[in-house]
PDB file of N, CA, C, O and CB in Angstrom:
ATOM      1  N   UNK A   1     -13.809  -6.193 -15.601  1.00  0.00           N
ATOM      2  CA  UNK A   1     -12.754  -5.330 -16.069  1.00  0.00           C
ATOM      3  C   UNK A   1     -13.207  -4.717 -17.392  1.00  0.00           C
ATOM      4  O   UNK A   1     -14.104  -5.152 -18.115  1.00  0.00           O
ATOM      5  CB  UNK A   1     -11.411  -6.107 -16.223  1.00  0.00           C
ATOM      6  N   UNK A   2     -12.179  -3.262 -17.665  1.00  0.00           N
ATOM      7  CA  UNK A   2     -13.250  -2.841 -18.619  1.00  0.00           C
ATOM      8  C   UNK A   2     -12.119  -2.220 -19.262  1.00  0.00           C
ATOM      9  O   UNK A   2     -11.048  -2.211 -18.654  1.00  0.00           O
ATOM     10  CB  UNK A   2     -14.658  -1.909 -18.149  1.00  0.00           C
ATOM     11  N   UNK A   3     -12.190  -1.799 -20.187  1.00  0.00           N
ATOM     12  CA  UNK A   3     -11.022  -1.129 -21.023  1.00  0.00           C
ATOM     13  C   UNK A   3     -11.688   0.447 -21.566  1.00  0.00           C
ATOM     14  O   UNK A   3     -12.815   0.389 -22.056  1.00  0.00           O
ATOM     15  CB  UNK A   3     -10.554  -2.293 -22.536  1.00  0.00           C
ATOM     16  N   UNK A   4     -11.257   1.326 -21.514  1.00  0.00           N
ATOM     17  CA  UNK A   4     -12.115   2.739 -21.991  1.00  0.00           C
ATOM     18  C   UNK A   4     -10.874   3.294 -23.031  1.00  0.00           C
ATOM     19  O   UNK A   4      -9.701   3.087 -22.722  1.00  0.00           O
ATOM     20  CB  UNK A   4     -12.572   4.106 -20.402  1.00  0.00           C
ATOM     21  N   UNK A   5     -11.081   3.710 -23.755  1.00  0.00           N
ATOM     22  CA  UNK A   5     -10.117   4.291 -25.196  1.00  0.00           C
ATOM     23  C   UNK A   5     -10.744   5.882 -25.250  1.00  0.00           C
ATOM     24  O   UNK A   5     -11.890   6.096 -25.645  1.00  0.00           O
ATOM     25  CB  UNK A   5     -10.548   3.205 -27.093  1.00  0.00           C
ATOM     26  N   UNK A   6      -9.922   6.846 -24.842  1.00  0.00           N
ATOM     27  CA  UNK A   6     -10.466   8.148 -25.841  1.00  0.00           C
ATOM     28  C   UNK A   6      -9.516   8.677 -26.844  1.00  0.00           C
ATOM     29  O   UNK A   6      -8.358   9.049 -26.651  1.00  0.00           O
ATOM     30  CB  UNK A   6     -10.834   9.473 -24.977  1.00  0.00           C
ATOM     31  N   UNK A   7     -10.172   8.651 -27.916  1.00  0.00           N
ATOM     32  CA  UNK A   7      -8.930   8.703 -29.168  1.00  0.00           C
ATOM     33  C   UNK A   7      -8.375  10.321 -28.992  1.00  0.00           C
ATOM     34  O   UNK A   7      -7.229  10.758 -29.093  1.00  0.00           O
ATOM     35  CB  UNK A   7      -9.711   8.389 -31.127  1.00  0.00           C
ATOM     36  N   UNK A   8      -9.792  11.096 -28.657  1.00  0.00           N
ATOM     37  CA  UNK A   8      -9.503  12.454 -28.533  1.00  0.00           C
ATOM     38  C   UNK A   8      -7.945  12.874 -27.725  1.00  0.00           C
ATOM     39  O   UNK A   8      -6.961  13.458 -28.178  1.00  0.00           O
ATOM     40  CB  UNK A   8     -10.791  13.021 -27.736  1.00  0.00           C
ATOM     41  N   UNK A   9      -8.214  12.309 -26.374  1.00  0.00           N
ATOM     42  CA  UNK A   9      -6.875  12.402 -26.001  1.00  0.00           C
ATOM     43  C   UNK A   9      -5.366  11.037 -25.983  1.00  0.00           C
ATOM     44  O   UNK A   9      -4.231  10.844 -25.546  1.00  0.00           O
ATOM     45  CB  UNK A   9      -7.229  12.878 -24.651  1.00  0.00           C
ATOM     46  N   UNK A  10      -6.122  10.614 -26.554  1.00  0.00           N
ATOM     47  CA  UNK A  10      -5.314   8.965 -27.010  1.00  0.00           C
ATOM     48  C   UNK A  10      -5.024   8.406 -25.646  1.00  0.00           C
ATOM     49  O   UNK A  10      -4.084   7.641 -25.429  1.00  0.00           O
ATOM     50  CB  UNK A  10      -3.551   9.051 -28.023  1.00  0.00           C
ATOM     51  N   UNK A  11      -5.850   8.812 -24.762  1.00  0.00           N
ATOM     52  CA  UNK A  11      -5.802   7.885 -23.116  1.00  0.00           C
ATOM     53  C   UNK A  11      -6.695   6.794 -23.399  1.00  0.00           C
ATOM     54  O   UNK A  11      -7.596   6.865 -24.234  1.00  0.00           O
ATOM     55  CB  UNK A  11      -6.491   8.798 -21.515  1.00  0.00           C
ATOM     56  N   UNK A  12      -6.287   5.205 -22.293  1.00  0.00           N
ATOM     57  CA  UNK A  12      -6.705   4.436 -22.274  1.00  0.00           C
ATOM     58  C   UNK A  12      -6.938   3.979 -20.797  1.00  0.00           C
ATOM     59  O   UNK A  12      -5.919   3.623 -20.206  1.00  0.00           O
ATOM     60  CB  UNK A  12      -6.161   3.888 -23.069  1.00  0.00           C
ATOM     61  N   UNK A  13      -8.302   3.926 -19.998  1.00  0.00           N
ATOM     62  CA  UNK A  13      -8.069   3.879 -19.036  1.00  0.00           C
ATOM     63  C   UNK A  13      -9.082   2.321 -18.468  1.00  0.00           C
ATOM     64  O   UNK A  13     -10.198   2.076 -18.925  1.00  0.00           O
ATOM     65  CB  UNK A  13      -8.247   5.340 -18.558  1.00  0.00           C
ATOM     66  N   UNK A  14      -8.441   1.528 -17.518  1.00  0.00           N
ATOM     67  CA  UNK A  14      -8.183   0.000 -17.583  1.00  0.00           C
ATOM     68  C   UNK A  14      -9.265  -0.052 -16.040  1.00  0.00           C
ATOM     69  O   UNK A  14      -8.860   0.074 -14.884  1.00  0.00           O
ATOM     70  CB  UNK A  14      -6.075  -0.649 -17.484  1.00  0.00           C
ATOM     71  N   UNK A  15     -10.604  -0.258 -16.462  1.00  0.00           N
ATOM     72  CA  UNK A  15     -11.310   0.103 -14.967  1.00  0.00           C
ATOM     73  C   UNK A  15     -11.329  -1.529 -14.185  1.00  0.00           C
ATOM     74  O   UNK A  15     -12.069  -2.495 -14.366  1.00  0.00           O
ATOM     75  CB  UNK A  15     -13.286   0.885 -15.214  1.00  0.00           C
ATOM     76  N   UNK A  16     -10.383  -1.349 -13.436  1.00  0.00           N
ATOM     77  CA  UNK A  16     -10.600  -2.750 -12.704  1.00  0.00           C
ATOM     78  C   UNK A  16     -11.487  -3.260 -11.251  1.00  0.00           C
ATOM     79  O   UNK A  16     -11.166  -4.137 -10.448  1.00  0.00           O
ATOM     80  CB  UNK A  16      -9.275  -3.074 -12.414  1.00  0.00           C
ATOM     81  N   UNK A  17     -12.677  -2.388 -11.253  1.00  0.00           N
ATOM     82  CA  UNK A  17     -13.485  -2.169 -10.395  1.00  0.00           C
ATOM     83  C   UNK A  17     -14.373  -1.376  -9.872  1.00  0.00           C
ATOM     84  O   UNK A  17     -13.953  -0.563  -9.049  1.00  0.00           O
ATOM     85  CB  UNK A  17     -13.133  -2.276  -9.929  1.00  0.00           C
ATOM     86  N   UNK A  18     -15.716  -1.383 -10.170  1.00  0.00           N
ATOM     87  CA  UNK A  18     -16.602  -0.606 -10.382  1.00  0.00           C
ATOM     88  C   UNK A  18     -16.647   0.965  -8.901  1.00  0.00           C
ATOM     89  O   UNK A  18     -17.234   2.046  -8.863  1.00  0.00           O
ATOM     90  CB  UNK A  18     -17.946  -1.784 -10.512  1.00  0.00           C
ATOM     91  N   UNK A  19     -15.634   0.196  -7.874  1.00  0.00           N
ATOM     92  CA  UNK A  19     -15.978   1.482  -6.878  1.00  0.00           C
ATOM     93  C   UNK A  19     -14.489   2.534  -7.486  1.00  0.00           C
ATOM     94  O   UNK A  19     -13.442   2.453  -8.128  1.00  0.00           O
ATOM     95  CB  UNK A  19     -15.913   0.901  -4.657  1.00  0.00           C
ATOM     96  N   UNK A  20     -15.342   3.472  -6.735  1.00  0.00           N
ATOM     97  CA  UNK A  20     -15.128   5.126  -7.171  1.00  0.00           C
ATOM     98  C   UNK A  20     -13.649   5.109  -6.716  1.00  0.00           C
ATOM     99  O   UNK A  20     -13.050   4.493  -5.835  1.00  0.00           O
ATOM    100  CB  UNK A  20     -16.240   6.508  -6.237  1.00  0.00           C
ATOM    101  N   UNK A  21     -13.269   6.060  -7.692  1.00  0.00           N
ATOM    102  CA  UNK A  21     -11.842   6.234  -6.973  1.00  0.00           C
ATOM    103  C   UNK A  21     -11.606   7.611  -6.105  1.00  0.00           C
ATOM    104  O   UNK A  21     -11.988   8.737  -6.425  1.00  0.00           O
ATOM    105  CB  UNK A  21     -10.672   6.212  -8.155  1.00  0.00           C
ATOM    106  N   UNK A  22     -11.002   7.297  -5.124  1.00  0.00           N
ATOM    107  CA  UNK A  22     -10.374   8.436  -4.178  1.00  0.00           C
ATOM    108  C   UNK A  22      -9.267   8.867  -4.361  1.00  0.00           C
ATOM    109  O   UNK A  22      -9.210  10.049  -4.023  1.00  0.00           O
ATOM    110  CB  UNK A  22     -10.256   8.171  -2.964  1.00  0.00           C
ATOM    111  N   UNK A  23      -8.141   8.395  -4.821  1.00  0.00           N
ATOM    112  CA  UNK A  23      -7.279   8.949  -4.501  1.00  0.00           C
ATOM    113  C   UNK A  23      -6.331   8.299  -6.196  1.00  0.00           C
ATOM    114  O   UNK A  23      -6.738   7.343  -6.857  1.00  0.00           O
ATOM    115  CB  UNK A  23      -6.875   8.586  -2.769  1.00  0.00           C
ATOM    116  N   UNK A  24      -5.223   9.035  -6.495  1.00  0.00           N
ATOM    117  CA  UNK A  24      -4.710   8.678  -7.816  1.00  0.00           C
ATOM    118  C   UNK A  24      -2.991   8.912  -7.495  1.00  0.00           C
ATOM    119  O   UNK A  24      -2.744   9.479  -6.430  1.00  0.00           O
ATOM    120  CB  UNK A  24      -5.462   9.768  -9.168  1.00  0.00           C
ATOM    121  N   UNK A  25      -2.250   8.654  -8.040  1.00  0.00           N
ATOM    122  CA  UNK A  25      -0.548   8.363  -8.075  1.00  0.00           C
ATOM    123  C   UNK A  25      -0.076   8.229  -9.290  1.00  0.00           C
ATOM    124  O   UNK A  25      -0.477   7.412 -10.119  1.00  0.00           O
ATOM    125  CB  UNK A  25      -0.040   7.076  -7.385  1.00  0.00           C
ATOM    126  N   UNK A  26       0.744   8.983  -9.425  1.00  0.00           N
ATOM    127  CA  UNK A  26       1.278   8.805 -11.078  1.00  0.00           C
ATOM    128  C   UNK A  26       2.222   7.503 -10.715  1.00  0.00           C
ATOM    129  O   UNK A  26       2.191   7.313  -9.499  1.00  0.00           O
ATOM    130  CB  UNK A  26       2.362  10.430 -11.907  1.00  0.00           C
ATOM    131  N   UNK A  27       2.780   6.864 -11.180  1.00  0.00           N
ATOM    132  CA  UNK A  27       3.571   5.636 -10.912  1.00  0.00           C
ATOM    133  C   UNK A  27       4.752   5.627 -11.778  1.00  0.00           C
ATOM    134  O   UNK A  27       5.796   5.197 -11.288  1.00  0.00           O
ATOM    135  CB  UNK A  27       2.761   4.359 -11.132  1.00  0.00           C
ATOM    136  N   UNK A  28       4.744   6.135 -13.285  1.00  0.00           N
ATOM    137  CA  UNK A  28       5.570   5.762 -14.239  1.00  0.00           C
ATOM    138  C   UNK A  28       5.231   7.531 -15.056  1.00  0.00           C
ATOM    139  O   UNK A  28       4.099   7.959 -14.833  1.00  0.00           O
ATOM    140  CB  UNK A  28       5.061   4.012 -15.116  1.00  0.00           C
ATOM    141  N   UNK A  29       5.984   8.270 -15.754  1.00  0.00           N
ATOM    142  CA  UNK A  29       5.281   8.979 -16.790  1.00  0.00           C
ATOM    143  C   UNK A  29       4.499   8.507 -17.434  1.00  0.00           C
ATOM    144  O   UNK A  29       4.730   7.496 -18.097  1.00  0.00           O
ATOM    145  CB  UNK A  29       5.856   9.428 -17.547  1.00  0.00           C
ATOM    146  N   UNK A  30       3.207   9.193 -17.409  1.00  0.00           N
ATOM    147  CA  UNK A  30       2.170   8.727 -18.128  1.00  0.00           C
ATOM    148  C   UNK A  30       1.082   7.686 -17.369  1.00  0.00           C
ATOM    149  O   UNK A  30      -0.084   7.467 -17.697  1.00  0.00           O
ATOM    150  CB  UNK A  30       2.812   8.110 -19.281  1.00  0.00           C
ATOM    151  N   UNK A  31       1.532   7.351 -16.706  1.00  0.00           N
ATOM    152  CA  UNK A  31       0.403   6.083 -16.568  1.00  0.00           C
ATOM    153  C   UNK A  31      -0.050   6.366 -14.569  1.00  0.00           C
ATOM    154  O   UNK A  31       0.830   6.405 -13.709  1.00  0.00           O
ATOM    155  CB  UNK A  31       1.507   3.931 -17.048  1.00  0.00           C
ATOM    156  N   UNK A  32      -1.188   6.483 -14.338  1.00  0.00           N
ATOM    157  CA  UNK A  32      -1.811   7.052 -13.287  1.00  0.00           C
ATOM    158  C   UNK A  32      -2.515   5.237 -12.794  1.00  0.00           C
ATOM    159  O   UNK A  32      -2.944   4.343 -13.524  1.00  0.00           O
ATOM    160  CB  UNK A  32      -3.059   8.609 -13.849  1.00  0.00           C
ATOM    161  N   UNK A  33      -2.381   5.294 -11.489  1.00  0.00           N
ATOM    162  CA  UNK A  33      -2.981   4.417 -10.756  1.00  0.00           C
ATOM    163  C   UNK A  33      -3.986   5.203  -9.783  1.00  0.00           C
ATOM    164  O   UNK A  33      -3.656   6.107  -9.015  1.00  0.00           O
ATOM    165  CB  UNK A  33      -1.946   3.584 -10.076  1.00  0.00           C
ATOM    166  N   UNK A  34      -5.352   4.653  -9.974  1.00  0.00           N
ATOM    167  CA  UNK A  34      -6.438   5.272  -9.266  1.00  0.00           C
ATOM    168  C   UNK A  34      -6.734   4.255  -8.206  1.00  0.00           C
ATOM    169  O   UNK A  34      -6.601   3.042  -8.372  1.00  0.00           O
ATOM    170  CB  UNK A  34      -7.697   5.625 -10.188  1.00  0.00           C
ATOM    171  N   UNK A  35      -7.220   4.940  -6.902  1.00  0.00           N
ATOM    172  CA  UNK A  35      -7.070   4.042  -5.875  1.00  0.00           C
ATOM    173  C   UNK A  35      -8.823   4.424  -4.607  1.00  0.00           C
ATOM    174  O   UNK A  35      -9.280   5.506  -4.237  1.00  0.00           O
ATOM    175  CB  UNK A  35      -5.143   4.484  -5.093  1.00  0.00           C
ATOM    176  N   UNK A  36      -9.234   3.201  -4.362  1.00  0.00           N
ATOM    177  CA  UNK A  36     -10.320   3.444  -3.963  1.00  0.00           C
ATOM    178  C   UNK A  36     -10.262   3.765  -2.248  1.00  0.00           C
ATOM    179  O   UNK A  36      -9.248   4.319  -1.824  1.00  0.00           O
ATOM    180  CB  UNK A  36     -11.135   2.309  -4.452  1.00  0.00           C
ATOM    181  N   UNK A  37     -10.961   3.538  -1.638  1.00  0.00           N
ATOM    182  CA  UNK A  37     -11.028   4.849   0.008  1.00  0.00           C
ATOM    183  C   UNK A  37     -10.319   3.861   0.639  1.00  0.00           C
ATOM    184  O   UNK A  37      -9.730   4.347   1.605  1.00  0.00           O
ATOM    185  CB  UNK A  37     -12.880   5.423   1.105  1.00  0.00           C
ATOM    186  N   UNK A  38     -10.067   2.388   0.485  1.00  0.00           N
ATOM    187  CA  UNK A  38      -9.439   1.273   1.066  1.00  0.00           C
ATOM    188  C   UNK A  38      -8.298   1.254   0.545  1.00  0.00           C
ATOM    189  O   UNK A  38      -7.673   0.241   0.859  1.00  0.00           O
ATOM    190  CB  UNK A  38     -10.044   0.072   0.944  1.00  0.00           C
ATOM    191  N   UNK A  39      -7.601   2.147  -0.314  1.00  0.00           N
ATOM    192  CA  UNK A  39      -6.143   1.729  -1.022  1.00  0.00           C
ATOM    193  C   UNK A  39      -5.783   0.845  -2.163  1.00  0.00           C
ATOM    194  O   UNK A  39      -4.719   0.561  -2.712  1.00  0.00           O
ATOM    195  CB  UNK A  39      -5.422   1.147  -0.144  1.00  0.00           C
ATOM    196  N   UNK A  40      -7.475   0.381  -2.399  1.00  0.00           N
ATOM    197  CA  UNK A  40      -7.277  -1.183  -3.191  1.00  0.00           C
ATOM    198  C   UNK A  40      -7.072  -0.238  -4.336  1.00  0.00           C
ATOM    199  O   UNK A  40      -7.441   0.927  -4.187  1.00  0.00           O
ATOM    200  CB  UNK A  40      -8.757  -2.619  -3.318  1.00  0.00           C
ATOM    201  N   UNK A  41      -6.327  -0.751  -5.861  1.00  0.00           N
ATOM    202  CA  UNK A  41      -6.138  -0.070  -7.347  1.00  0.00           C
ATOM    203  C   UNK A  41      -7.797  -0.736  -7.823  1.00  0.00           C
ATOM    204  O   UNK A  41      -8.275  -1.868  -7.741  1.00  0.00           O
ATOM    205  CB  UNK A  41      -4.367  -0.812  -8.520  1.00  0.00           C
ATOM    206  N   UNK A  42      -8.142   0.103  -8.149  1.00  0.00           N
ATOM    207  CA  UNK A  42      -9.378   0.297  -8.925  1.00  0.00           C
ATOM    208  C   UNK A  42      -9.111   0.703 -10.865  1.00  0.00           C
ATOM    209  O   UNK A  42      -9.704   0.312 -11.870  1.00  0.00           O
ATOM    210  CB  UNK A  42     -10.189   1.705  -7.994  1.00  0.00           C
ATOM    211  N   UNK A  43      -8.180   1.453 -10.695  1.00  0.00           N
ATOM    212  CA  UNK A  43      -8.332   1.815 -12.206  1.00  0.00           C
ATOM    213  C   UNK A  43      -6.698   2.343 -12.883  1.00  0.00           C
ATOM    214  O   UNK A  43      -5.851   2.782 -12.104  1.00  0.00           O
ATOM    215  CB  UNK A  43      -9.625   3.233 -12.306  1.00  0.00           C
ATOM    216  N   UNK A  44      -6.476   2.259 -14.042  1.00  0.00           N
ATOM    217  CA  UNK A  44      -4.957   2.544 -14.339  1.00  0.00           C
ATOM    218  C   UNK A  44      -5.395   3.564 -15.867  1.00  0.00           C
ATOM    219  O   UNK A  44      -6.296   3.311 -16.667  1.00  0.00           O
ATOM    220  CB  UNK A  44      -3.781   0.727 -14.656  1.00  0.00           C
ATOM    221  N   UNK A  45      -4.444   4.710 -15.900  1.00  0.00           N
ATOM    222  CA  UNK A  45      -4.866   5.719 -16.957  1.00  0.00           C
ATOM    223  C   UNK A  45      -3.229   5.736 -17.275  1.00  0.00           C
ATOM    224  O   UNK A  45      -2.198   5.972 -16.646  1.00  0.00           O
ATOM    225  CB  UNK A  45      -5.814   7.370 -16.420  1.00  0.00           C
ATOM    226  N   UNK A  46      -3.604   5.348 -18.619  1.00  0.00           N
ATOM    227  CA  UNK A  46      -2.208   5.458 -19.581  1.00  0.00           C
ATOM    228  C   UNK A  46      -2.264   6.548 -20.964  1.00  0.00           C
ATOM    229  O   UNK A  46      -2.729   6.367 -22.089  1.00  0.00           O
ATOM    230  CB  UNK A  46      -1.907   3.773 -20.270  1.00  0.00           C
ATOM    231  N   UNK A  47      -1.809   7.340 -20.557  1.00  0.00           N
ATOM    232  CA  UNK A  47      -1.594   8.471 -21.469  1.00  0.00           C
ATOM    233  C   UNK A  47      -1.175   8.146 -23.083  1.00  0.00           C
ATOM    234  O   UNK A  47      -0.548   7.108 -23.295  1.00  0.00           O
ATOM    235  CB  UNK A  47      -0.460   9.310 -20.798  1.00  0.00           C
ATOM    236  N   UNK A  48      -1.320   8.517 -23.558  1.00  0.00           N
ATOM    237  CA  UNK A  48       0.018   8.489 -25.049  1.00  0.00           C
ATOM    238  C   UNK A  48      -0.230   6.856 -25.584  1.00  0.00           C
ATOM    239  O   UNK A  48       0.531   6.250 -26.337  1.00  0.00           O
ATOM    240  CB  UNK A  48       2.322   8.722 -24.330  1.00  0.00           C
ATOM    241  N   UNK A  49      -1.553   6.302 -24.960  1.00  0.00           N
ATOM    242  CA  UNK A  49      -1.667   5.254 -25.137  1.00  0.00           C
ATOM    243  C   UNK A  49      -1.053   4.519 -26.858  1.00  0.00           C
ATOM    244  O   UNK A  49      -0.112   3.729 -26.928  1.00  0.00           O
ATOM    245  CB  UNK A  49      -3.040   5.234 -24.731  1.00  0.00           C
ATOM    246  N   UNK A  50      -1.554   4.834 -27.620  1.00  0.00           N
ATOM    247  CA  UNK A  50      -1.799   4.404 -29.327  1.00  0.00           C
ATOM    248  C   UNK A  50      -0.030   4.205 -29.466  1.00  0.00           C
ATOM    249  O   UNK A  50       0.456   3.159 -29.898  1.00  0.00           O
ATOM    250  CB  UNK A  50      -2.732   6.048 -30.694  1.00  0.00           C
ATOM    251  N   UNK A  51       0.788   5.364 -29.032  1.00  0.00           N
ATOM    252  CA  UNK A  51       1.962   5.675 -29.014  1.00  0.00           C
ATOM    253  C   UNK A  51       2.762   4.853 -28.705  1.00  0.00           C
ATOM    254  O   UNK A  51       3.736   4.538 -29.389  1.00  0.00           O
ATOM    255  CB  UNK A  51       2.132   6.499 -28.462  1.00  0.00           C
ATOM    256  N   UNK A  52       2.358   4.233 -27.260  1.00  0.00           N
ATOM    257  CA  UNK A  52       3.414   3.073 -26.701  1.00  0.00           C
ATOM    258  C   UNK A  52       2.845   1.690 -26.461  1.00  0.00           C
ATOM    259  O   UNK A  52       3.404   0.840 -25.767  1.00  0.00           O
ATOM    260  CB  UNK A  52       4.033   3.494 -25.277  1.00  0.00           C
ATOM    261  N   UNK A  53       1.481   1.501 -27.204  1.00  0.00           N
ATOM    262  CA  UNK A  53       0.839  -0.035 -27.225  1.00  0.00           C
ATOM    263  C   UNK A  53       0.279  -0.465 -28.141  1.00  0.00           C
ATOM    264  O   UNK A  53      -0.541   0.404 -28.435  1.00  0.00           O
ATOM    265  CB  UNK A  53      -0.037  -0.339 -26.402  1.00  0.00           C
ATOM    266  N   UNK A  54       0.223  -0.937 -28.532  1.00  0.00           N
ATOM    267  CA  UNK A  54      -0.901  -1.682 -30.063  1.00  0.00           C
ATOM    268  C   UNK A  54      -1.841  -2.410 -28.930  1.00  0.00           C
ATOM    269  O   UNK A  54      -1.877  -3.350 -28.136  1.00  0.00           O
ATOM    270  CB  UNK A  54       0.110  -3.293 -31.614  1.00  0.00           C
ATOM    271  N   UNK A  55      -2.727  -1.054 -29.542  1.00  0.00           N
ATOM    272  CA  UNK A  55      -4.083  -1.061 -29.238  1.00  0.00           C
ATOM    273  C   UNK A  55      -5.380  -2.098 -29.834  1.00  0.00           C
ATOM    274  O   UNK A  55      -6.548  -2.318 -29.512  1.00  0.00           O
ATOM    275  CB  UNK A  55      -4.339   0.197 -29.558  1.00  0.00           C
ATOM    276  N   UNK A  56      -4.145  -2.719 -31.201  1.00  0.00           N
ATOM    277  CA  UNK A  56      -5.379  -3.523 -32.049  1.00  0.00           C
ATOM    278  C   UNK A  56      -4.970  -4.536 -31.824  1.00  0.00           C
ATOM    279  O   UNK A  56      -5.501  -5.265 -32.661  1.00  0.00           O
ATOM    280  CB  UNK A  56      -5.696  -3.391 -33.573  1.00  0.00           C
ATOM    281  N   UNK A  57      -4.187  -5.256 -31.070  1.00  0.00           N
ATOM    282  CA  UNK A  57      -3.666  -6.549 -30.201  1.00  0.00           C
ATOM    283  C   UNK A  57      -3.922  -6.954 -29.008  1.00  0.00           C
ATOM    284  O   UNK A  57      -2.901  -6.893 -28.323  1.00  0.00           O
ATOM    285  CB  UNK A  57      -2.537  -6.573 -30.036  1.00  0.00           C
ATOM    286  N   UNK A  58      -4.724  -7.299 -28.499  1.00  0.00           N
ATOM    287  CA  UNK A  58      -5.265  -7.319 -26.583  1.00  0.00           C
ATOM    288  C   UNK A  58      -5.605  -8.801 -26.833  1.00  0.00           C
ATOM    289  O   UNK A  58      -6.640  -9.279 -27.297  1.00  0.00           O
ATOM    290  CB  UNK A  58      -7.046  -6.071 -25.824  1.00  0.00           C
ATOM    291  N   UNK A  59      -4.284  -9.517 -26.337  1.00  0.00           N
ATOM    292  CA  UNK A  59      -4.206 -10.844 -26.159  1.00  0.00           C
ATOM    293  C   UNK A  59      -4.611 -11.071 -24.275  1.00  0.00           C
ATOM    294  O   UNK A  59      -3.933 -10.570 -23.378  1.00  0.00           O
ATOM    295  CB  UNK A  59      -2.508 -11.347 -26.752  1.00  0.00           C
ATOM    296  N   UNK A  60      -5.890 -11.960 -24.053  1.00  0.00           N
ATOM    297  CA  UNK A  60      -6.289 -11.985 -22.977  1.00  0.00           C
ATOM    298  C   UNK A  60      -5.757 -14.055 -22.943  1.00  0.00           C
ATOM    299  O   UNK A  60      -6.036 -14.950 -23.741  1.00  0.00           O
ATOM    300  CB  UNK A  60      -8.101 -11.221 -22.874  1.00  0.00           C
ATOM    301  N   UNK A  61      -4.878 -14.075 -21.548  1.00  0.00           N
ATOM    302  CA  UNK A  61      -4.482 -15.569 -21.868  1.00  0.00           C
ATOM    303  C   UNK A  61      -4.889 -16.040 -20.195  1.00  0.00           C
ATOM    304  O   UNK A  61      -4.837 -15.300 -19.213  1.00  0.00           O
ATOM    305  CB  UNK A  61      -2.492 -15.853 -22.489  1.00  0.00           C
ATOM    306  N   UNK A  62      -5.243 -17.288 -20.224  1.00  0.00           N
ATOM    307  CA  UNK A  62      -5.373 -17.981 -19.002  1.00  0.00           C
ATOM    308  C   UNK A  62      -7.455 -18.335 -18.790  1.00  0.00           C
ATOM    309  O   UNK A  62      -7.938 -19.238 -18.107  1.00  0.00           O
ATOM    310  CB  UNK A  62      -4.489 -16.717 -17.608  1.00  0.00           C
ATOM    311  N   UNK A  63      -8.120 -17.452 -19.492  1.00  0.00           N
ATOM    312  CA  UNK A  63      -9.222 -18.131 -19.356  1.00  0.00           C
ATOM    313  C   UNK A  63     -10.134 -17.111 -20.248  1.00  0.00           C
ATOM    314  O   UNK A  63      -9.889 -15.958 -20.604  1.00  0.00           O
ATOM    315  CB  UNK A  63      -9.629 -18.423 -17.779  1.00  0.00           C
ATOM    316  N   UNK A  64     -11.212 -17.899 -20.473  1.00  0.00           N
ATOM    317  CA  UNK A  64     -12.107 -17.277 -21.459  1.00  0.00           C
ATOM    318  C   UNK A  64     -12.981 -16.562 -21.415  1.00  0.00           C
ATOM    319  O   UNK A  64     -14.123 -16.995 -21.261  1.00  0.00           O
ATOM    320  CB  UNK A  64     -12.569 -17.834 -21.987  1.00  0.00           C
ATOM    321  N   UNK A  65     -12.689 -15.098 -21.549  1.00  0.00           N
ATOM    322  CA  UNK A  65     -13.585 -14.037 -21.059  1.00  0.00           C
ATOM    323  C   UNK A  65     -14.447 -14.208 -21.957  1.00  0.00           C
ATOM    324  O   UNK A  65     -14.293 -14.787 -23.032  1.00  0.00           O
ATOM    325  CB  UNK A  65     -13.122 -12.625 -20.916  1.00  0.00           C
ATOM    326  N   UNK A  66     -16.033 -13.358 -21.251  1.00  0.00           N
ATOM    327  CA  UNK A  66     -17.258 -12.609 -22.243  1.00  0.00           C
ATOM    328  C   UNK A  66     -16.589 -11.578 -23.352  1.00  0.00           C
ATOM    329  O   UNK A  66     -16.188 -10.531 -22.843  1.00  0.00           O
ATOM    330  CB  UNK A  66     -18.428 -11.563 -21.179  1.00  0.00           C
ATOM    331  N   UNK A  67     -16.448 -11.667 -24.429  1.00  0.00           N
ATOM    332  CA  UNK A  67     -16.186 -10.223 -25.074  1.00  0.00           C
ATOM    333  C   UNK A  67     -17.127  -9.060 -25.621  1.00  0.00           C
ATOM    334  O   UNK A  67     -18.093  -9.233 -26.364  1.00  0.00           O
ATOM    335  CB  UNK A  67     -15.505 -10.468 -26.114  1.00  0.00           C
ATOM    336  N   UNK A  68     -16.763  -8.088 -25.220  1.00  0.00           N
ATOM    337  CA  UNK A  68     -17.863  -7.135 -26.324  1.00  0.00           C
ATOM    338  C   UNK A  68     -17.213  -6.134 -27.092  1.00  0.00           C
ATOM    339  O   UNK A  68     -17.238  -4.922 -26.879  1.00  0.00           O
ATOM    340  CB  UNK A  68     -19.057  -6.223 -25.533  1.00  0.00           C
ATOM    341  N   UNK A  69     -16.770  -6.593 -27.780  1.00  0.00           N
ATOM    342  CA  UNK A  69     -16.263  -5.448 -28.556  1.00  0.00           C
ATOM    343  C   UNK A  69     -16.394  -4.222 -29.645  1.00  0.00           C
ATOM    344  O   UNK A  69     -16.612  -4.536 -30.815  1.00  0.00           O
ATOM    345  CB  UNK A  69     -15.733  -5.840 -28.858  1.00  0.00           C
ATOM    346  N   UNK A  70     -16.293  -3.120 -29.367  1.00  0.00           N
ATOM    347  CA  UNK A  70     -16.892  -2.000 -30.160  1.00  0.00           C
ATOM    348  C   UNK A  70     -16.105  -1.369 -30.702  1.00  0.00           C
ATOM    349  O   UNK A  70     -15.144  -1.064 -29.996  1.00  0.00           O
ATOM    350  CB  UNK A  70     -17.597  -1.151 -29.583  1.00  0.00           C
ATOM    351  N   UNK A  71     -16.080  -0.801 -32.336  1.00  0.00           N
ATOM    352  CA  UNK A  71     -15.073  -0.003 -32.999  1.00  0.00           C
ATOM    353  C   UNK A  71     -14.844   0.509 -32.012  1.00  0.00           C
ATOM    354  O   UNK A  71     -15.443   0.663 -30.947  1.00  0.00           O
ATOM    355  CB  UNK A  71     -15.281   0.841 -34.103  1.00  0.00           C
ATOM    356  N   UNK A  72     -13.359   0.950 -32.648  1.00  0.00           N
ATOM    357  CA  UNK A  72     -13.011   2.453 -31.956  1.00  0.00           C
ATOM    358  C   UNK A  72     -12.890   3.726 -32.283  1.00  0.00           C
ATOM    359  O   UNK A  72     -12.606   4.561 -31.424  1.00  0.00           O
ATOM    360  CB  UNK A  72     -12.077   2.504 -31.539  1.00  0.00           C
TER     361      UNK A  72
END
């Protein structure tokens, strides 16, 4: 899983699987579910991100990921 930040457009998009996406659905204002040729969710794009999340808080709970973390 991967987290992508573009400040330019303050989108944050949540790649939960390296295959390509086909097909996309807005779900909520703002926030897009990308979907691969099988239907499975592959990826989630949240608009206006900075706006409606604290971005400098990403509490990961239940087991201990690799981290890599890079300014933003």
């Amino acid at each position: 899983m991967n987290f992508h930040y573009d400040k330019e457009t303050d989108s944050l998009y949540i790649e939960l699987s390296s295959k390509p996406g086909f097909d996309a659905e807005e779900v909520a204002e703002g926030v897009v579910v990308d979907y691969d040729k099988d239907g499975h969710i592959v990826g989630l794009d949240i608009e206006h991100a900075s706006k409606n999340f604290n971005l400098n808080n990403i509490h990961i709970e239940g087991f201990a990921p690799s981290v890599d973390v890079q300014a933003l």
